[in-house]
C-alpha positions, 0 to 999 in steps of 0.5 A: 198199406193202402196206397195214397194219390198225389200231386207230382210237383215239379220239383219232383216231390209229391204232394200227398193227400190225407187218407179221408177222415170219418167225421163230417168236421174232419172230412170239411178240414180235409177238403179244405187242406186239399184245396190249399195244396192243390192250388199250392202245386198249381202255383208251383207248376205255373211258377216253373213255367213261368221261369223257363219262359222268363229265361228265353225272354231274358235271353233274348232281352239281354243280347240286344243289351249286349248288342247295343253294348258293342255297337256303341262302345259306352257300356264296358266291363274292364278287360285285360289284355286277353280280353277276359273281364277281371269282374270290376264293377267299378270299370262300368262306364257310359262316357261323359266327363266327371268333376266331383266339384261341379253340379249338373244344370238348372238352367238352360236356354234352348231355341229349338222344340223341347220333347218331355218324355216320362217314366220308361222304367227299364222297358228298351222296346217302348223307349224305342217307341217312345223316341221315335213318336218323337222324332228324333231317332231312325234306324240305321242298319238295325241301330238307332242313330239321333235324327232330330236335329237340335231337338232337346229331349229331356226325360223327367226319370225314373228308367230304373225298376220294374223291367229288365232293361235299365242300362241299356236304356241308360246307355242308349240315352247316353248314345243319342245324347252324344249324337244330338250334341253335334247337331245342336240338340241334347238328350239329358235325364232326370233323377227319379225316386227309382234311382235315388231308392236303387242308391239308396240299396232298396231292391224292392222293384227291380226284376231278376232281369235286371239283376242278369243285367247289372251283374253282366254290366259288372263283368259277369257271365255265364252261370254266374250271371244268374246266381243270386249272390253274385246279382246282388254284390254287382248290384250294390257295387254298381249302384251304391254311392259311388258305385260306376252307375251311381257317378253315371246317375250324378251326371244328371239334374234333379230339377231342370229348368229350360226357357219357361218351362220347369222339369222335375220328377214328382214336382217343385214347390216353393220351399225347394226353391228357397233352399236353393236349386243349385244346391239341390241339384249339387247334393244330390251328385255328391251323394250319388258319387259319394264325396267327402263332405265336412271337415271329417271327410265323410261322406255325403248324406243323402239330402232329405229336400230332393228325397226323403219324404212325400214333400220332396222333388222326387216324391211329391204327387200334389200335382200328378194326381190325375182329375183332383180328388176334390175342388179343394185339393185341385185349388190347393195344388194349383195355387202352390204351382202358381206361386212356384212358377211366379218365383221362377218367372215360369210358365208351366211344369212338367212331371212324371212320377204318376202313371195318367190313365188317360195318357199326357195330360195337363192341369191349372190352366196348362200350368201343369203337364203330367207325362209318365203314361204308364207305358213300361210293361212293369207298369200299364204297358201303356201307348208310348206319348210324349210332350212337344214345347216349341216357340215362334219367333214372338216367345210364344209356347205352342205344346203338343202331346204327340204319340202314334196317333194324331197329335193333339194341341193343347187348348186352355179349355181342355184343361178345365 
């Protein structure tokens, strides 16, 4: 028997060729098949590359979650007394108090400078970038501590999905918001469709960095830790309704409203109004912490207004599609804000949800400012931006986008 060449996969099975065929149909037919099954071993030779190197940065990755875990003692599994973790993913907690009758804010009034941050989706090292652009976090022996004084942070959402790093953004917020509060300034979070798909039980987007991440966050280590099954059962306990992150998820507003200025992932329209924003922002939680609803006591449905459709506050682009595919649909979108900010007695809306190629932008007249700039690796690993509203003695708003560069003012004619 003659002997026949393969291609060593890196599994170790070989990829045997087919002896050459005598006809011209069948000779093109082989060439063909070869072709796939080179390229199908090629892609087997990179994808076992790619793990290896996938597991070196996850290493590092998850140490500096786990570093910012014993540094701030927010993120925990729960232990027994000889320090071994009994696996519990309901023990996960970030801090905070939790009453399952009160709803988080819609508004607030706040006289120091506001700084809009959009989507970080899972990516600690831009988030980093991203709060020090702003001004309000420095290093203090490797750690980042709070420095911005009374500044209020408001990031508008969506850290889940995509990048391996969510909790430990989630914690680090936390942290800093802790921080902030004693000198007057606060960091609060936003609720993102990414969230409210990860609730849900849709897993689509997240990475295998962030399924080591939550099964570590769930008390998991070692092997463990990296196999699939127990990944998935630590993700749903953590995030499902209910679940230790889910409640730490409920904590935080859907729709937020400081001074002049409307906070919302995908945006606000008037019907959302009309429904009422407490009552959003109360449903929402509920369903995040999974509270019995009704007289039957069941559970909390997901509530449609915030989340169920392109419509809705988390999913809405009518006002983050950047540069209007038409006059037409920039008229339709602008006046529809007009009316939502009239009914608000507002000045302007900030939103994320759509990465802007061309970074923090605005719209209408500066009515509309658009904030997620794509900067996660998952997404464009774009430059970190974020937004800075501050008001003189008068009322008076002044926005900045600021970033690594210079700051830019906002002027009425840049919009247009």
């Amino acid at each position: 028997m003659a002997a026949q060449s393969g291609i060593m996969s890196p599994l170790g099975a070989s990829c045997m060729r087919r002896p050459a065929a005598p006809s011209p149909a069948r000779k093109l037919g082989q060439r063909r098949w070869m072709t796939q099954r080179s390229s199908s071993a090629s892609r087997q030779e990179r994808m076992f590359c790619a793990l290896h190197t996938r597991r070196a940065y996850l290493a590092q990755a998850l140490g500096l979650t786990l570093a910012l875990a014993a540094a701030h003692p927010r993120l925990v599994a729960a232990r027994s007394t000889d320090g071994s973790t009994d696996g519990s993913a309901d023990q996960v907690v970030l801090g905070g108090v939790e009453d399952p009758m009160t709803a988080p804010p819609v508004r607030l009034e706040h006289k120091g400078r506001i700084v809009a941050i959009g989507d970080l989706h899972g990516d600690l090292r831009k988030t980093l970038v991203a709060l020090k652009v702003a001004g309000v976090i420095e290093e203090d022996d490797g750690r980042p501590v709070w420095c911005g004084g009374d500044t209020l942070v408001v990031q508008v959402g969506d850290i889940l999905d995509r990048g391996d790093n969510e909790v430990a953004i989630l914690s680090l917020l936390r942290e800093i918001g802790r921080m902030a509060r004693q000198d007057g300034g606060d960091v609060i979070v936003l609720n993102g469709n990414h969230e409210s798909l990860n609730v849900a039980g849709d897993f689509r987007y997240v990475t295998p960095g962030a399924f080591v991440e939550s099964a570590i966050a769930a008390g998991l280590r070692g092997e463990e830790a990296y196999e699939w099954e127990h990944q998935l059962r630590a993700r749903f306990a953590l995030w499902s309704p209910g679940g230790a992150l889910a409640r730490e998820l409920a904590k935080n507003p859907t729709v937020l409203i400081v001074n002049d200025t409307v906070f919302a992932h995908g945006g606000l329209m008037p019907e959302h109004i009309d429904y009422g924003l407490d009552k959003i922002n109360l449903e929402v939680a509920q369903w995040m912490r999974a509270d019995p609803t009704g007289e039957d006591g069941g559970q909390a449905p997901p509530p449609f207004i915030a989340m169920g459709d392109a419509n809705s506050i988390m999913w809405s682009r009518l006002y983050s599609r950047e540069r209007f595919a038409s006059p037409y649909d920039k008229y339709r979108a602008c006046m529809v804000l007009t009316n939502t900010l009239e009914k608000l007695n507002c000045s302007r809306m900030v939103v994320g949800h759509t990465p802007q190629m061309s970074g923090c932008n605005c719209e209408c007249e500066g009515r509309i400012w658009r904030v997620d700039v794509g900067m996660s690796s998952g997404v464009l690993d774009a430059r970190p931006e974020v937004l800075e509203i501050t008001q003189d003695e008068a009322g008076q708003s002044s926005v900045l986008v600021l970033s690594t560069s210079k700051p830019m003012v906002y002027s009425p004619e840049s919009s247009m």
